[in-house]
PASEBA-1860 file (N, C-alpha, C; in nm, 3 decimals):
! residues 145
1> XXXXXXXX> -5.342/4.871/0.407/-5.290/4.792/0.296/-5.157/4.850/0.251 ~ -5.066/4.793/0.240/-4.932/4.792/0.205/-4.923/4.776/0.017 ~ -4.866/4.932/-0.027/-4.834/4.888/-0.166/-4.735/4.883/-0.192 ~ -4.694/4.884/-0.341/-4.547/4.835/-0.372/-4.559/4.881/-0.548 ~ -4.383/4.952/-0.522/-4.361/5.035/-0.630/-4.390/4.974/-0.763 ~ -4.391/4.793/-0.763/-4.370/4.748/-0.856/-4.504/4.658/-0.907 ~ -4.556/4.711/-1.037/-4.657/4.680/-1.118/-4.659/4.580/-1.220 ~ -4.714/4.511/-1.245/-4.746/4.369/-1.373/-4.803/4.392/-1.451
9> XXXXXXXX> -4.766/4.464/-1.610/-4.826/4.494/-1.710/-4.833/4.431/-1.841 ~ -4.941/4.422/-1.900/-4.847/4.417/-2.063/-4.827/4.456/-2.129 ~ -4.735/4.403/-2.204/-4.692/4.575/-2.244/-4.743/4.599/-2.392 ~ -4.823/4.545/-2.463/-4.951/4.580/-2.570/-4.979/4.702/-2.492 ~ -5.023/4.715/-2.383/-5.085/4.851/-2.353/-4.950/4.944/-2.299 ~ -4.867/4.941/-2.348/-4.732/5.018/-2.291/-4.690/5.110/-2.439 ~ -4.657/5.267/-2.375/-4.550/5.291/-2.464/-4.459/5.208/-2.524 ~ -4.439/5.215/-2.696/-4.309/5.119/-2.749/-4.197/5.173/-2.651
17> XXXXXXXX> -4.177/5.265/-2.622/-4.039/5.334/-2.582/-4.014/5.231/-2.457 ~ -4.099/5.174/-2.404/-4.045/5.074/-2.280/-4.006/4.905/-2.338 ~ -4.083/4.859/-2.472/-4.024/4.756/-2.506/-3.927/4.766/-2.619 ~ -3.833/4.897/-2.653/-3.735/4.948/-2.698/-3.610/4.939/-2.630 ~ -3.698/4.982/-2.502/-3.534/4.948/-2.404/-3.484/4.856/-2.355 ~ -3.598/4.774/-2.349/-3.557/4.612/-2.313/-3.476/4.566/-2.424 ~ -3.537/4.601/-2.531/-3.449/4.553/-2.645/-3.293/4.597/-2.648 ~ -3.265/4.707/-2.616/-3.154/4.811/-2.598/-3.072/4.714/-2.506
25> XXXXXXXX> -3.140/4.685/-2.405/-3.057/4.625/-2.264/-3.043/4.478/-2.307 ~ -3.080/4.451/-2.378/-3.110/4.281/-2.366/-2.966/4.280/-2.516 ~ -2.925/4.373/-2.595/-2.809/4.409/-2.718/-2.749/4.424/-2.635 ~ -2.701/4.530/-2.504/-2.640/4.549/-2.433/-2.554/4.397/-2.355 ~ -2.655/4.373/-2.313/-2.554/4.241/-2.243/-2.558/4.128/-2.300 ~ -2.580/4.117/-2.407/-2.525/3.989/-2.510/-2.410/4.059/-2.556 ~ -2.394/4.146/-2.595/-2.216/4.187/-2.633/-2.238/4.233/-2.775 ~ -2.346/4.230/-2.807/-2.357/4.254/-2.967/-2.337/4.361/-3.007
33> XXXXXXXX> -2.365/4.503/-2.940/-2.282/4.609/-2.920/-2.202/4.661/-2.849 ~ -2.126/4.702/-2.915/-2.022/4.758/-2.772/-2.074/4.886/-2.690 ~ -2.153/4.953/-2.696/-2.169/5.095/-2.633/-2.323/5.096/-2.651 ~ -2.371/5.151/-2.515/-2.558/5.210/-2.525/-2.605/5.277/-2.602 ~ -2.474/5.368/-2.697/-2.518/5.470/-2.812/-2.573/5.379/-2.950 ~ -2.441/5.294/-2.933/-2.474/5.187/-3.045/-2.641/5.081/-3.069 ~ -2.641/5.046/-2.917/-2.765/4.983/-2.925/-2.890/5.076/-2.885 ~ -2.912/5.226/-2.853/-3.015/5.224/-2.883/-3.053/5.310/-3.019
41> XXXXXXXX> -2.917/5.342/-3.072/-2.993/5.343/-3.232/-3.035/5.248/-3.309 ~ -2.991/5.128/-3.233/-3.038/4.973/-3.318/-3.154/4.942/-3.308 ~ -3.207/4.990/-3.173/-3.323/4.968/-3.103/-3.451/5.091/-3.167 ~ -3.356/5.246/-3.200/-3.494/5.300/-3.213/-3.511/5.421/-3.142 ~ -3.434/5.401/-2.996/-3.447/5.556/-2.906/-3.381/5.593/-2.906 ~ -3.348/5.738/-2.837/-3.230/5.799/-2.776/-3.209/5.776/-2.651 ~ -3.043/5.806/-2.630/-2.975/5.745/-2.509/-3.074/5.811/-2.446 ~ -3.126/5.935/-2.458/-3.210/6.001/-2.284/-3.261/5.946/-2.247
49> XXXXXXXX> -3.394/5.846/-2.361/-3.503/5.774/-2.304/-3.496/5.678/-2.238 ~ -3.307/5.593/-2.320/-3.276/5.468/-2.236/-3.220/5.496/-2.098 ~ -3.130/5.624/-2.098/-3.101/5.616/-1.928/-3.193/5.642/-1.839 ~ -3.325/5.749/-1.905/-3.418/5.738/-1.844/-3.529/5.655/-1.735 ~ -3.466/5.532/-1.836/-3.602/5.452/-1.827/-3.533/5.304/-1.789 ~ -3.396/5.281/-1.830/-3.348/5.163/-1.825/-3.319/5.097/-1.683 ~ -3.354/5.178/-1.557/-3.305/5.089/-1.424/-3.476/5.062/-1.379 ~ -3.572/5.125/-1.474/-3.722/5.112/-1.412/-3.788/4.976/-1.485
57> XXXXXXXX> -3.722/4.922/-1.622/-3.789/4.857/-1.733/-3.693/4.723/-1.698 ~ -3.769/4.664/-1.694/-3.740/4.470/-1.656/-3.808/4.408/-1.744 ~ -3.765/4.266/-1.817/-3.872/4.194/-1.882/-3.930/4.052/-1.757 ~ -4.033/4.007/-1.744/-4.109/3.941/-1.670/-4.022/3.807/-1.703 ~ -3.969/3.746/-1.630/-3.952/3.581/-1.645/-4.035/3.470/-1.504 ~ -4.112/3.409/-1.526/-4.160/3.319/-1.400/-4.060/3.255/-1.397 ~ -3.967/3.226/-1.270/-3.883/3.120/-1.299/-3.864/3.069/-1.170 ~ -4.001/3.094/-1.079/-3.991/3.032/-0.965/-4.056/2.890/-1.000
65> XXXXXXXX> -3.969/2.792/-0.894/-4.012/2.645/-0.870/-3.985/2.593/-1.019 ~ -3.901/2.597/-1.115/-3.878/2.536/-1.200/-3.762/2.539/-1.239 ~ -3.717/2.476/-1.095/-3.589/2.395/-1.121/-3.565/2.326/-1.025 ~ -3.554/2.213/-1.121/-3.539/2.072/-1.069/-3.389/2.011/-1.046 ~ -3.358/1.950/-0.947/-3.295/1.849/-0.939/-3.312/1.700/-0.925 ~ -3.200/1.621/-1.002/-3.228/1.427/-1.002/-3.090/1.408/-0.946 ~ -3.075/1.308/-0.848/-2.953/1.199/-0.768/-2.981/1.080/-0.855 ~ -2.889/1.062/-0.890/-2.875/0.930/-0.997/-2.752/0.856/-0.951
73> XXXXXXXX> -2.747/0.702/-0.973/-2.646/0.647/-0.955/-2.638/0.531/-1.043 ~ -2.502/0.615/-1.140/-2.529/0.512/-1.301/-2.394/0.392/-1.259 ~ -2.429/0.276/-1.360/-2.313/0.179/-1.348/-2.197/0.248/-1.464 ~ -2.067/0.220/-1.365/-1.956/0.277/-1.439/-1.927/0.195/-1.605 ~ -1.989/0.282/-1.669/-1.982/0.210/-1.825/-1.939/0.283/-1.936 ~ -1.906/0.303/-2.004/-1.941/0.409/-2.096/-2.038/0.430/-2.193 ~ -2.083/0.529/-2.194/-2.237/0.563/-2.253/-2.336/0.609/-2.158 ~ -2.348/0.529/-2.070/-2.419/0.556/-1.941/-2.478/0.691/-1.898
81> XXXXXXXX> -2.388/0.807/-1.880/-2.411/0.937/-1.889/-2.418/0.995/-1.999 ~ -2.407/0.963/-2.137/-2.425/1.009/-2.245/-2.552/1.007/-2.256 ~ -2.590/0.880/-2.227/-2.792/0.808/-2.283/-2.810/0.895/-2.144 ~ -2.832/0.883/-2.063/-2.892/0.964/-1.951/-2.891/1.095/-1.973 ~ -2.804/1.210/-2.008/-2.821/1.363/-2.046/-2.890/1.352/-2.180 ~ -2.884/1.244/-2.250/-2.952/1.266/-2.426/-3.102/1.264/-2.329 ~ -3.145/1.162/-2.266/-3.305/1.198/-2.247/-3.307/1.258/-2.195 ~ -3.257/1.330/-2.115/-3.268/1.509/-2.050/-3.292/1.623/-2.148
89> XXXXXXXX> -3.195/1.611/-2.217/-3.181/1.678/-2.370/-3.303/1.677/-2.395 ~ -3.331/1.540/-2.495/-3.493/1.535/-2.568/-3.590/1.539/-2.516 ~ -3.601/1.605/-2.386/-3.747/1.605/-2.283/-3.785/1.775/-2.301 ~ -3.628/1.800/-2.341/-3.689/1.963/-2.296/-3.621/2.050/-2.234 ~ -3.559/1.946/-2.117/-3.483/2.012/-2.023/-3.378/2.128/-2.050 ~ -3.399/2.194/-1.959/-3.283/2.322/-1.988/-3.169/2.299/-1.861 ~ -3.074/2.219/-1.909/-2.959/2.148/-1.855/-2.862/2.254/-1.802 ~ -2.881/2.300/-1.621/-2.813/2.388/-1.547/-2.632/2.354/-1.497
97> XXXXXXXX> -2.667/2.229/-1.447/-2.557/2.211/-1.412/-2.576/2.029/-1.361 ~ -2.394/1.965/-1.381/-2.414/1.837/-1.406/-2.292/1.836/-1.305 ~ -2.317/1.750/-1.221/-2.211/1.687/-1.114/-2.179/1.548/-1.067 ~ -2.087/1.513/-1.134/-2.054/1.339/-1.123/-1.934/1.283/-1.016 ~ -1.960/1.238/-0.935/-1.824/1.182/-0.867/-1.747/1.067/-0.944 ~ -1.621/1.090/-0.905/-1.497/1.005/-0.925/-1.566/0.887/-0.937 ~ -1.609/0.745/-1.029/-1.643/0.648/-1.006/-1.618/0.550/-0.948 ~ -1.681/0.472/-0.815/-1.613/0.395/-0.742/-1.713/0.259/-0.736
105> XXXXXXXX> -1.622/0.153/-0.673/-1.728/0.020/-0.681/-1.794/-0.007/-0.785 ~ -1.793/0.039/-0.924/-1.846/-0.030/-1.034/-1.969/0.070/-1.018 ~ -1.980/0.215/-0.943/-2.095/0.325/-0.971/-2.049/0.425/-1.000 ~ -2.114/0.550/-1.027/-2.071/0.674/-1.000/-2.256/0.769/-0.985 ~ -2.211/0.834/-0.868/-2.297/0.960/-0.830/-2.307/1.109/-0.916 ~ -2.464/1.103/-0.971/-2.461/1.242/-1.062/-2.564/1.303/-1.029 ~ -2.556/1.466/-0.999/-2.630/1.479/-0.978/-2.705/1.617/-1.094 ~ -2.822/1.626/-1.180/-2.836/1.723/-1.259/-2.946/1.789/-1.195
113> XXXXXXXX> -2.886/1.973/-1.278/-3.003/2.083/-1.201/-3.042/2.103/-1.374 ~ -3.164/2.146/-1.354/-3.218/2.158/-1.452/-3.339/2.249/-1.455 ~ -3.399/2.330/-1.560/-3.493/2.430/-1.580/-3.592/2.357/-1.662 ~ -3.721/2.335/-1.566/-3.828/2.233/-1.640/-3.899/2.293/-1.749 ~ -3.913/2.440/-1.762/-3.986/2.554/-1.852/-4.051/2.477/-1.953 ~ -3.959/2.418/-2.069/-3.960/2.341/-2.187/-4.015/2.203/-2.206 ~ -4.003/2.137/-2.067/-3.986/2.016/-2.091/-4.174/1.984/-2.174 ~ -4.115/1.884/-2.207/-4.195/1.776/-2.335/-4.308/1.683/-2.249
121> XXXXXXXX> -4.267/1.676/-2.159/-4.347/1.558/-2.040/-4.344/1.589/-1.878 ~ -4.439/1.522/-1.739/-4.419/1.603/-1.651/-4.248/1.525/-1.616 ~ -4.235/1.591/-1.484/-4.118/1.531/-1.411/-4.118/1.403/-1.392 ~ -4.215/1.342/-1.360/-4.231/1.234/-1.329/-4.229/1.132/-1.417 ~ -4.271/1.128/-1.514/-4.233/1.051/-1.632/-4.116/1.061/-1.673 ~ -4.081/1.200/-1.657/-3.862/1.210/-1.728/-3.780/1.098/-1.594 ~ -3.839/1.078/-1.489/-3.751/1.006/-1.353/-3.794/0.893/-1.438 ~ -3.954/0.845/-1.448/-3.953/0.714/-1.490/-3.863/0.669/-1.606
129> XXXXXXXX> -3.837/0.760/-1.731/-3.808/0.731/-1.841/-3.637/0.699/-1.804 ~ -3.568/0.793/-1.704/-3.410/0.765/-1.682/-3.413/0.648/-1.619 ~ -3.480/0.609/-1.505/-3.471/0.516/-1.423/-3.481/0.335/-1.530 ~ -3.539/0.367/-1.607/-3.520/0.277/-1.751/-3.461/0.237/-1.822 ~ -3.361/0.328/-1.818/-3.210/0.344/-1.894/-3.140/0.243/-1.872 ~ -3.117/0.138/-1.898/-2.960/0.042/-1.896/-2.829/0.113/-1.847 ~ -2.792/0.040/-1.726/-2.691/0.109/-1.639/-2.695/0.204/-1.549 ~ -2.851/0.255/-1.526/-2.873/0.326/-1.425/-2.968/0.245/-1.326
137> XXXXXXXX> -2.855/0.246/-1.171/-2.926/0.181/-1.075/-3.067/0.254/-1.007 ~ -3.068/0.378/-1.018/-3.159/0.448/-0.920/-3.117/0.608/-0.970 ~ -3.267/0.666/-0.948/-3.292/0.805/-0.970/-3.380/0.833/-0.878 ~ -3.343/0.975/-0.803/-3.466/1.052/-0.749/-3.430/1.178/-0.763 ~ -3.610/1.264/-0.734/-3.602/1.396/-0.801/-3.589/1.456/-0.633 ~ -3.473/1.535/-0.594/-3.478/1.584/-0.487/-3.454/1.734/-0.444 ~ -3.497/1.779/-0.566/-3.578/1.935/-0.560/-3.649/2.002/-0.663 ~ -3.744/2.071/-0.644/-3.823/2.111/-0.768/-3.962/2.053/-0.738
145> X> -4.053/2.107/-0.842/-4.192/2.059/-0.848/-4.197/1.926/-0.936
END
């Protein structure tokens, strides 16, 4: 049997000093302090514990298979992509990235990536609900769960 350095805990049963440093690192790269001295007196430790400990301490995110992409092809109108990202918006969606071509023939091609984490309803109902929309000819979901 093959092991591996890396363990799944929670951290209720953890020294604070490990969800100190997350805290430390997580001040760190939002910008809210300028220097590691600064944030881990904000946090609580000393720098030893954070250099110590800070390339071993990760916080857990699942963020496999939840992210989705939709191919849409709205009629060139205005509003059209406004009402289409608003129900993206109010579903939940955590709106990655939005790609529209130059509009041609009275269409235009969009395509959105998106982080389902949040959403309000499954996928399948958010396709039904765009595909509903006035001025959108066609939607499909062509990646993601």
């Amino acid at each position: 049997m093959q092991t591996s350095d890396m363990i799944l805990v929670n951290s209720k049963v953890l020294p604070e000093v490990f969800s100190r440093v997350l805290l430390a690192k997580q001040m760190l790269n939002s910008g809210e302090y300028k220097s590691a001295a600064e944030c881990c007196n904000a946090a609580g430790i000393s720098r030893s514990a954070f250099y110590k400990y800070k390339d071993y301490v990760f916080e857990y995110s699942d963020k496999s298979g939840t992210i989705v992409t939709v191919h849409a092809v709205l009629r060139d109108k205005a509003g059209v992509l406004s009402k289409f990202m608003s129900i993206l918006y109010e579903s939940g969606a955590n709106i990655l990235t939005v790609n529209q071509s130059i509009p041609t023939g009275g269409k235009a091609v969009v395509s959105v990536s998106f982080r389902k984490g949040q959403l309000k309803i499954s996928v399948s109902e958010l396709v039904l609900q765009l595909k509903s929309l006035d001025g959108v000819k066609s939607v499909e979901q062509i990646s993601g769960e």
